[in-house]
N, C-alpha and C positions, 0 to 999 in steps of 0.2 A: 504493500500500500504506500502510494506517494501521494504528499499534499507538501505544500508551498505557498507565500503571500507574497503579496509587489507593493510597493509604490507608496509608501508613508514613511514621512521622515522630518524630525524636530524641527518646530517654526524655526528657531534660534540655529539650523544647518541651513534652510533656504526650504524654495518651495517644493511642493509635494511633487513625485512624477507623475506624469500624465497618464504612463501606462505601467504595467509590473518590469516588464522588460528594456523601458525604453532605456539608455544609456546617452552620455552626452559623447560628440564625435572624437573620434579618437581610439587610442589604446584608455581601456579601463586602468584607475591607480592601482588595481590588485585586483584579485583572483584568490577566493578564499574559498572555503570549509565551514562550516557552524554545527558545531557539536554541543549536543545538550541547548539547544536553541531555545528552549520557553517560547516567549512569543517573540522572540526577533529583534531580542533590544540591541545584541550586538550587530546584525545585521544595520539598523537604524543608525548606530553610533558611526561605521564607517563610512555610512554615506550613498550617495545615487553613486557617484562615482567607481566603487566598485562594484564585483561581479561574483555573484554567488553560485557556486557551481556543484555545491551538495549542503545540506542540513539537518539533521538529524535528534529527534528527542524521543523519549519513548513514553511519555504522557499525552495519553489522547486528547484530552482537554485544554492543552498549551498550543498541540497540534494544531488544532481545530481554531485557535488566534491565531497563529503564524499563518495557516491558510488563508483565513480571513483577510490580512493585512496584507500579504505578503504575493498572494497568485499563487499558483499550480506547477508543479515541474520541478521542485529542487528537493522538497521534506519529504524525506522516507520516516517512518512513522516505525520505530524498531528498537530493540535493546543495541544497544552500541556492541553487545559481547558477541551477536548473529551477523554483525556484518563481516566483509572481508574486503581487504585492498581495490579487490574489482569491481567493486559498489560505490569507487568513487569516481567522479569521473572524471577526466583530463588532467590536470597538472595545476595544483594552487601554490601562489604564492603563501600565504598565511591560511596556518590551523587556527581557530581561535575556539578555545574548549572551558566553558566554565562547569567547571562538573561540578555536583552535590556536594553542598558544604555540612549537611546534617551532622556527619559522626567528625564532624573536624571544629563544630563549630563550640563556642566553650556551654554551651547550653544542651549539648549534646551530650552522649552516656559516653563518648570517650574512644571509640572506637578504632577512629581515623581511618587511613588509608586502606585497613583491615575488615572497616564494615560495607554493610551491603551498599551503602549508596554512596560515600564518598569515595570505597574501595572499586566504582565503577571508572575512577582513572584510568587502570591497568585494562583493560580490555580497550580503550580509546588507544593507550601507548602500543597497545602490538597490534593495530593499525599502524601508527605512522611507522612501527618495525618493518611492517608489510610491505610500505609504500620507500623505503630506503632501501630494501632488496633490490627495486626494480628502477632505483633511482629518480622515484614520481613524489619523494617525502617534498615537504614542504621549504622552502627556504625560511620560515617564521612561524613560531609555535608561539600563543600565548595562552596561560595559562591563570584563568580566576578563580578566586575565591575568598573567605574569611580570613581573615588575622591571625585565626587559631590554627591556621596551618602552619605557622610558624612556630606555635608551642607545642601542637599536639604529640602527644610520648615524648614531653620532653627534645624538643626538636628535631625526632627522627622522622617524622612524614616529609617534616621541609627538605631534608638531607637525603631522602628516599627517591622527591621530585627533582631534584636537582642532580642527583647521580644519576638516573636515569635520562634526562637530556645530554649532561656533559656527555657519558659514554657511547653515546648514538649521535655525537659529531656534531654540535650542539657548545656556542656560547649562551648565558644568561647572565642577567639580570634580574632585580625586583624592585619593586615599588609600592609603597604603599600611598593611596590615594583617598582622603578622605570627599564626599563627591560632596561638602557643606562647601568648596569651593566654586561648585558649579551652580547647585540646588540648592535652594533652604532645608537640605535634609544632612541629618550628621549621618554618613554612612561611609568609615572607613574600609576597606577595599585592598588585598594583596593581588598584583599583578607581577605575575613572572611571565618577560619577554626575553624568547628566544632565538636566535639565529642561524644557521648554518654556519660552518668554518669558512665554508666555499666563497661566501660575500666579504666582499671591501666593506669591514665600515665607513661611511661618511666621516670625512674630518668634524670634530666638534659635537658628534653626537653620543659619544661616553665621556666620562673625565676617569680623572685617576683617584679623587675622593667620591665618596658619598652626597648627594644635596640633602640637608637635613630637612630638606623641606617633605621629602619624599622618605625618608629614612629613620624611620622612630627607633627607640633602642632594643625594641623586640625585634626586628629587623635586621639593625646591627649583632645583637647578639646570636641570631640565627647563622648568618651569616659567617661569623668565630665560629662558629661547632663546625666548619663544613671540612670534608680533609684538602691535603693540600694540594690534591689534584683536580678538586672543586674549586679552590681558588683560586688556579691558575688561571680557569676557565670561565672565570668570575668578570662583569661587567658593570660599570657604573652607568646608568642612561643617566643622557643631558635630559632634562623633562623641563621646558620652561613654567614659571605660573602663569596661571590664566587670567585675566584681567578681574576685577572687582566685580564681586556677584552680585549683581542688581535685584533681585526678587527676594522677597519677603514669602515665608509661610502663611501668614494673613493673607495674601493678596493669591494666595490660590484656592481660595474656601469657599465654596456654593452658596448662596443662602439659600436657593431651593434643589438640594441633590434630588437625582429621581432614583437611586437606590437606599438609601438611608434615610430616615426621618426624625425629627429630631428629640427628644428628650422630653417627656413628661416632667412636670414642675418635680413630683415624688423621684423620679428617676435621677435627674439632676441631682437634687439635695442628697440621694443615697452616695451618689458618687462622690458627692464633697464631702461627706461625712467619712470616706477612706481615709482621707486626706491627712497628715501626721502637721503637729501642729508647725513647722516650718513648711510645710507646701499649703496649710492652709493661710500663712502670713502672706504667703506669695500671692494668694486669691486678694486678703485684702490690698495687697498695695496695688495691685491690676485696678481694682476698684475705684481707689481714689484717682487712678493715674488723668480723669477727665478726657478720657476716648477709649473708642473700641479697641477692646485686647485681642488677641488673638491668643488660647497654650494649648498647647499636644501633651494629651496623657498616655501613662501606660499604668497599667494595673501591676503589683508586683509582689510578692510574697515576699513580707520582712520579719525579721523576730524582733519583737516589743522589747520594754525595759524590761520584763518577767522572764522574755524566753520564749516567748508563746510565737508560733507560727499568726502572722497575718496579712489578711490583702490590704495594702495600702494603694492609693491613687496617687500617681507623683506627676506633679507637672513642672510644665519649663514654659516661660514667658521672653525667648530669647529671638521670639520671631523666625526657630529653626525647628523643622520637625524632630522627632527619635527618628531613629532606625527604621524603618517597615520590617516587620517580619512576617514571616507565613504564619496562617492562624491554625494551624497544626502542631501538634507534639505536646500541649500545653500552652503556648505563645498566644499573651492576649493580645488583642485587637488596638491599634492606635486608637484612640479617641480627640475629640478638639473642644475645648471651652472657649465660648467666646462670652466676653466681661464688659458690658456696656452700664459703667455706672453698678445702680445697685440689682441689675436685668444679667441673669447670669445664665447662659444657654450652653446643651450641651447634645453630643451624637458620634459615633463612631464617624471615623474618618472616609470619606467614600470614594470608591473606585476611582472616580474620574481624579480625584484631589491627589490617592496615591499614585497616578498617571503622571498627573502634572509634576510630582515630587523625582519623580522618574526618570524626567526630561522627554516623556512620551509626547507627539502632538497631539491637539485636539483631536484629530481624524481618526487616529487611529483607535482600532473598534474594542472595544473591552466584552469580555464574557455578561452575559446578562444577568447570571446568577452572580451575589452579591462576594461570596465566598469563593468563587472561582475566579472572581477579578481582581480580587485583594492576594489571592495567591499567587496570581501571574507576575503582578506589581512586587510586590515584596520580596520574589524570588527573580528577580532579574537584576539587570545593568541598568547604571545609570548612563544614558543614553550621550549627554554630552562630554563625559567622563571617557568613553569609546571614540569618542571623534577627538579629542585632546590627543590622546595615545596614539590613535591614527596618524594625524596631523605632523605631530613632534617627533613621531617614530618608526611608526610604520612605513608611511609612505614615503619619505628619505631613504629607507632599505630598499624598498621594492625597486625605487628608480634605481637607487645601485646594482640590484640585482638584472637589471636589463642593461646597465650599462656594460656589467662584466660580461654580457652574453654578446652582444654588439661587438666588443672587445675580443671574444674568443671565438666571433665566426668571422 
């Protein structure tokens, strides 16, 4: 079974295509792969510009968006572990594979690399082993996920992913990207990009230090445990900043969503009554602030001053969402309170809002069920976070990558 989407992409990239396929004239910036695709944010994040030449997720319900958004022709609908090298077609410049962050994530049981859904790496990787037998692997593998891949076991999942690049001919790098530089959303982000031996680097686009802008000390510290034949093969990316992020979490809020509805007066008050008395202070000073507040909650189990397990409501008034998480495994659901004066409203966070948090365009189609759309959002790419990386990294390889082929015919 194949399905596939075309032709939506962030106001803040330009305008939408006209058709799923159409491309603008010329050689495409790249030629890629999308593995574990959801609904196609990395797809969105590189751009019309390139060209996608296989896709891949094995949830029917993310499917079924990617199709929607996306056209027909490229998503195979499959466990990554059923495929085989010959399933893919032509020759990509870049794999870009964000696989399952569940047992890697620190809210998970711990399992990492070893469990069923983050351990679906290893069947991705003896694909691209497939695909460098016959010399069709990719010139650029990139690799996302959580943060806690960098701690999980003790930093052997990170040392796991990264031997297994280096030794299959394979420089890398990492980055960590918080996408509150892009979006009003705090949602930190590990990015391992990787290159063939075969490519020139561009002048200027690693250095010899770290940017600590990109390089928290989990990071750094991961990077010390790695041996010293991973070091060798160790790279710094240039990543520039991105210019000053203009949008507020306020200014992406419905007042009339057509999935969610808003908060009974009783419902309200139950939710502020969560509230610990430092997040209830933070309601009254919204209050007096003399205009409309905007806070993102999240519900959270704390232990009291007795010991006692309980749910507290914690909010933030910084004009920046939390994290989106998927509303599975026990992960509550964002909520928003908005504080007008002594008028204090409240409602789960809705689809379209965690779109926009996303960097999704308005156009693009979300699932109609409330909870299949909050899961697509929350498990995906932040969309302008993909075109950054693109921009500053990718697509400087790729043009080197055609330069040395130019050069070698």
């Amino acid at each position: 079974m194949r399905k596939s989407a075309g032709g939506l992409f962030p106001t803040q990239l330009g305008a939408c295509l006209a058709t799923p396929t159409a491309l603008p004239d010329g050689p495409s910036a790249g030629d890629f792969y999308e593995f574990f695709a959801g609904g196609g944010m990395a797809r969105a994040g590189l751009g019309p510009s390139w060209k996608c030449l296989f896709a891949n997720d094995i949830d029917e319900k993310k499917a079924a968006s990617y199709s929607r958004n996306w056209g027909d022709g490229e998503l195979v609908l499959a466990d990554v572990g059923t495929l085989n090298s010959e399933d893919l077609p032509g020759s990509a410049d870049l794999a870009w594979a964000s696989f399952p962050c569940q047992d890697l994530s620190l809210a998970g049981m711990g399992a990492g690399l070893k469990g069923a859904r983050s351990g679906s790496f290893w069947p991705f990787w003896r694909l691209m082993q497939q695909l460098q037998q016959t010399r069709k692997n990719p010139n650029i593998i990139v690799l996302e996920n959580v943060c806690g891949a960098l701690t999980s076991h003790d930093g052997a999942d990170f040392r796991a992913l990264i031997t297994a690049l280096t030794e299959t001919g394979y420089r890398c790098g990492a980055l960590v990207i918080d996408a509150v530089h892009f979006v009003p959303q705090s949602r930190p982000r590990l990015f391992i990009v990787a290159v063939s031996d075969e490519v020139k680097l561009p002048s200027g686009l690693t250095g010899k230090v770290p940017d600590a802008a990109w390089t928290p000390a989990a990071l750094l510290k991961a990077c010390d445990s790695l041996e010293e034949q991973q070091r060798k093969r160790w790279l710094w990316w240039n990543l520039p900043k991105p210019e000053l992020r203009q949008s507020l979490f306020s200014e992406l809020i419905e007042e009339e969503p057509s999935q969610v509805a808003w908060h009974t007066r009783a419902e309200t008050k139950k939710l502020l009554d969560m509230m610990s008395p430092l997040n209830r202070k933070k309601l009254l000073e919204a209050k007096r602030a003399g205009r409309r507040v905007v806070g993102a909650v999240y519900k959270r189990t704390r232990l009291d001053e007795a010991g006692v397990r309980q749910v507290r409501a914690e909010i933030r008034f910084d004009d920046i969402a939390g994290c989106l998480r998927t509303p599975v495994g026990g992960s509550s659901r964002q909520l928003i309170v908005v504080v007008e004066g002594e008028k204090v409203r409240s409602r789960l966070l809705s689809p379209r809002e965690a779109a926009r948090l996303m960097g999704l365009p308005e156009k693009y189609v979300l699932p109609q069920k409330y909870n299949e759309a909050y899961h697509l959002a929350g498990d995906g790419l932040v969309v302008p976070v993909v075109r950054h990386i693109a921009r500053h990294i990718l697509e400087p390889l790729v043009r080197a990558i055609r330069a040395g082929r130019q050069e070698a015919a």
